[in-house]
C-alpha positions as CSV (number, residue, x, y, z in Angstrom):
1,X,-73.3,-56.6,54.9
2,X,-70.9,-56.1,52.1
3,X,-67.8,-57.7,52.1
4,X,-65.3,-54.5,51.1
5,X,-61.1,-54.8,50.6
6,X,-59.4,-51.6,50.0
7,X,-55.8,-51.6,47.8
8,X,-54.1,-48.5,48.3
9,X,-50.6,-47.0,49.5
10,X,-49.6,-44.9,52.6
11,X,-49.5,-41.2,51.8
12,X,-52.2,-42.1,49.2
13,X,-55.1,-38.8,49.6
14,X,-57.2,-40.5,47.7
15,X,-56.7,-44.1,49.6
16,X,-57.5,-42.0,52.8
17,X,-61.0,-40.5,51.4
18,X,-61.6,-43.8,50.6
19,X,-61.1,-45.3,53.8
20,X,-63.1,-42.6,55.3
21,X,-66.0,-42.3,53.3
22,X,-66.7,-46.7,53.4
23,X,-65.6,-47.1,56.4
24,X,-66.3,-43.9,59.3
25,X,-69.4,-42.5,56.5
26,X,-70.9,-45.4,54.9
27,X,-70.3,-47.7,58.0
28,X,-69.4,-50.2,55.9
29,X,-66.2,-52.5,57.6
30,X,-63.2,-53.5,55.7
31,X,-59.8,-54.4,55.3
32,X,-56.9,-52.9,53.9
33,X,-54.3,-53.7,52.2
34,X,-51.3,-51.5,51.0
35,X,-50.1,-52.5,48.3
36,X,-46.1,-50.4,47.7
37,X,-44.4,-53.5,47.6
38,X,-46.7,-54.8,45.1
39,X,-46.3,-51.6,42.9
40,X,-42.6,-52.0,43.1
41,X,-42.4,-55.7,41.8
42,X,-42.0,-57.3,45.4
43,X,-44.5,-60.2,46.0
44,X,-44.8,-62.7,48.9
45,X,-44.7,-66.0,48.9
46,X,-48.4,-66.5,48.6
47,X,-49.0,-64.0,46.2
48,X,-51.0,-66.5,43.9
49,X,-53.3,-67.4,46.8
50,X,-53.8,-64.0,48.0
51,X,-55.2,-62.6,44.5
52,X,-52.1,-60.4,43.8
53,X,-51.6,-60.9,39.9
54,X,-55.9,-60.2,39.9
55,X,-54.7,-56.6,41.8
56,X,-52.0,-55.9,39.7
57,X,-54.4,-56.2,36.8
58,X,-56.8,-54.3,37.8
59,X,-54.0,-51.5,38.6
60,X,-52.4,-51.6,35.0
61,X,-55.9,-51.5,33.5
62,X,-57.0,-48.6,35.7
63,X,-54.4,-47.2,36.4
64,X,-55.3,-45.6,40.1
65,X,-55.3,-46.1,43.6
66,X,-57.2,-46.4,45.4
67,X,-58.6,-50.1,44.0
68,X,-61.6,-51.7,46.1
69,X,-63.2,-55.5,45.6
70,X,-66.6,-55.2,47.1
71,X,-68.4,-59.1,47.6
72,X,-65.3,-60.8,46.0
73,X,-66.8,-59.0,41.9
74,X,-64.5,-57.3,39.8
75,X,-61.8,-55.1,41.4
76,X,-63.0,-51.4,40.1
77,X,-62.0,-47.7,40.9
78,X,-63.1,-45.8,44.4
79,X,-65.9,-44.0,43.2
80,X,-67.5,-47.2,41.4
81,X,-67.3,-49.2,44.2
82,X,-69.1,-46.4,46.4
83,X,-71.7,-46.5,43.8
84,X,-72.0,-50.3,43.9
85,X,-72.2,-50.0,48.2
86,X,-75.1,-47.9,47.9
87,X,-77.2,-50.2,45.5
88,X,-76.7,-53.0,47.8
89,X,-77.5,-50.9,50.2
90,X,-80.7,-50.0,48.9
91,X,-79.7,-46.4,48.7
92,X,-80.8,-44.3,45.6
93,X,-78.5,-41.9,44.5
94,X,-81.1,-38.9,45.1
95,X,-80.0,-40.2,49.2
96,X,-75.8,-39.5,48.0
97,X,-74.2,-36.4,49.4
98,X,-73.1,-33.9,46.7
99,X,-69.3,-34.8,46.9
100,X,-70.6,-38.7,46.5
101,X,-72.2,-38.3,43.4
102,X,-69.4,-36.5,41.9
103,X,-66.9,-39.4,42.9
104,X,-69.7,-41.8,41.6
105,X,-69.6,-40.1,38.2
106,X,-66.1,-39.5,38.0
């Protein structure tokens, strides 16, 4: 099974869907990490060992929550990284639900 991490912020709609469509429609577990202090120049401690400066890329390039790693690849947008669950899943996209295909596309 795919390993999945989730980057978002509380009050984040989009962070929610995400959350719900991997983890309660996909069945796919993961963890989550919000990420507000980040966003707002605060960083722990451990921020080099934790991946941080990789996140905070991957925000500036993309500018959008929510951000999701899935098997340790390239951080990527929501909707990419749904696309990317279903491939290793084995799942064509003819199987994907209407509102999944138009995340995937987005």
């Amino acid at each position: 099974m795919a390993q999945v991490k989730i980057y978002g912020k509380e009050g984040c709609g989009k962070c929610e869907a995400a959350k719900k469509t991997i983890g309660e429609r996909m069945g796919t577990p993961f963890d989550y990490m919000d990420i507000e202090n980040l966003l707002a120049g605060v960083a722990p401690d451990d921020w080099r060992e934790q991946n941080y400066h990789d996140i905070m890329a991957a925000y500036t390039y993309l500018d959008t929550l929510p951000l999701v790693q899935v098997d340790n690849e390239e951080i990527t947008t929501y909707p990419k990284a749904v696309k990317r669950l279903k491939e290793l899943r084995g799942t064509s996209v003819e199987d994907a639900t209407p509102v999944e295909l138009e995340l995937a596309v987005a």
